[in-house]
ROLUM-693012 format. One record per atom (N, C-alpha, C): x, y, z. Coordinates in steps of 0.1 Angstrom, whole numbers, plus 5000, padded with zeros to 4 digits. Layout:
BEGIN
XYZ
...
***
This chain:
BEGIN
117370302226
117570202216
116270162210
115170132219
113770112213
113470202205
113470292205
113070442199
113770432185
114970422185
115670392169
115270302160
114870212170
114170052156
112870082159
112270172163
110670182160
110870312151
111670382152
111770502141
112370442129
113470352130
113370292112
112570162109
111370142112
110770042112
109670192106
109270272113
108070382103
108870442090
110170442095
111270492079
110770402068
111470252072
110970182057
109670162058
108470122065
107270122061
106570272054
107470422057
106770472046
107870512037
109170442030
109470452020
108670282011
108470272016
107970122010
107270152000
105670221998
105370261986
105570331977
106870401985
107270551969
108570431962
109270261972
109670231965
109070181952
107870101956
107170001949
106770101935
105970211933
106170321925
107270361916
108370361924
109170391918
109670261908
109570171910
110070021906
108870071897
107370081894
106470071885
106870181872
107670291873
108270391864
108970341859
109870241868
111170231860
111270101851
110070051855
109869951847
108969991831
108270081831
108270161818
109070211816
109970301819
110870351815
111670251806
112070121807
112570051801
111969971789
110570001789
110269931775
108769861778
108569811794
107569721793
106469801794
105969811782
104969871782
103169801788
102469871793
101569791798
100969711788
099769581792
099069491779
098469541772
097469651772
096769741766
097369801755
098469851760
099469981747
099969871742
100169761750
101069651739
099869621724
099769541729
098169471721
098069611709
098069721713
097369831704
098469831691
099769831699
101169881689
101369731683
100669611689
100869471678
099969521668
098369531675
097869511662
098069681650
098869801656
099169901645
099969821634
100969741640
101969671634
101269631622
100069471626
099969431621
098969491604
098469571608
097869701603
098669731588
099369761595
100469831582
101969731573
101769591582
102169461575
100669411562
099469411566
098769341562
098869451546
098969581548
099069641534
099869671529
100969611535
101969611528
102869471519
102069401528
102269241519
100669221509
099769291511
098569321499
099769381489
100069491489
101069561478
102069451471
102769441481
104069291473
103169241468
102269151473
101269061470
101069081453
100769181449
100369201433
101369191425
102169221428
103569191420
104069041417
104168961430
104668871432
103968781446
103968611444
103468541453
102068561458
101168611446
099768651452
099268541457
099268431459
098568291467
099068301478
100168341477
100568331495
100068471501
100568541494
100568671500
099068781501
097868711494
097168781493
096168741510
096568621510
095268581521
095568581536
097268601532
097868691547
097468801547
097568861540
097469021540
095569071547
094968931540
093468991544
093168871559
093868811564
094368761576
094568881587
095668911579
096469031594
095469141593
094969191583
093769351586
092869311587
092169191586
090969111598
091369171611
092669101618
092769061630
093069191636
093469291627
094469421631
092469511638
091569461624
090869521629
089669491640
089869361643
089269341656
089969371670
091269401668
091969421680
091969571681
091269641672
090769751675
092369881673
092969871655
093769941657
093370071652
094670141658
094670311657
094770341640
095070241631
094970261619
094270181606
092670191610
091670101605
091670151591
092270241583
092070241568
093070181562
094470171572
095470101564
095169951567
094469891578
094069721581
092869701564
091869801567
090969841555
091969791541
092569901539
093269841524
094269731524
094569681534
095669571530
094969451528
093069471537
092269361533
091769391517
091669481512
091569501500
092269451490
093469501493
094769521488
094769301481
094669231492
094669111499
093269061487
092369081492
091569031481
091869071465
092169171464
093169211448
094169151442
094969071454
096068951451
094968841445
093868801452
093368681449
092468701432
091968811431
091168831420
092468831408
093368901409
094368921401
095468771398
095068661407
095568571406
094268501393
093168531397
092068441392
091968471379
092368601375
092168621367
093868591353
094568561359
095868571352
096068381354
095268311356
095468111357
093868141346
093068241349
091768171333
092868221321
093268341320
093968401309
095168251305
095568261313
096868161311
096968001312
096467991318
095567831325
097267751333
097767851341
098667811353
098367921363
099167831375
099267921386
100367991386
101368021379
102468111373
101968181364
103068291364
102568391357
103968461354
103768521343
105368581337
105168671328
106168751322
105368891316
105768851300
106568761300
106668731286
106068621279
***
């Protein structure tokens, strides 16, 4: 009988770390990606939001939308994203809201703007 509980006593102490492992797969497996890849795919996100509300931005709501847009491709580009030309132009993009605003309140002398 001593023999059986000293033999499953080495049983689970060496399934113990192929559990613990296994629990670490399966926990990617489901989505939680580690802090690193997270952080990277926030700031891709934010990357390709910041040039994409520069774009809206010239159309429509350039006061709001221009100085988010050069907000988020600031931040996209300090957090070091995988797509620094699209953070790049949405900060552009973003300053183009603000010039395009400045220039359509001298032309007009409001902060609306209308095509007729």
């Amino acid at each position: 009988m001593n023999t059986r509980t000293e033999d499953k006593r080495r049983a689970r102490a060496e399934a113990a770390p192929h559990s613990r492992s296994r629990d670490r797969s399966q926990a990617s497996a489901r989505g939680a990606a580690p802090a690193p890849a997270r952080a990277r795919r926030d700031a891709d996100a934010m990357a390709v939001t910041a040039f994409v509300l520069g774009l809206v931005g010239l159309l429509v709501t350039n006061l709001l939308l221009g100085p988010v847009a050069v907000v988020l491709g600031v931040v996209a580009l300090r957090r070091r994203t995988r797509r620094p030309g699209r953070a790049r132009l949405g900060i552009a993009l973003g300053v183009a809201d603000l010039v395009v605003l400045a220039c359509l309140v001298t032309a007009d002398g409001t902060w609306s703007w209308s095509l007729a």
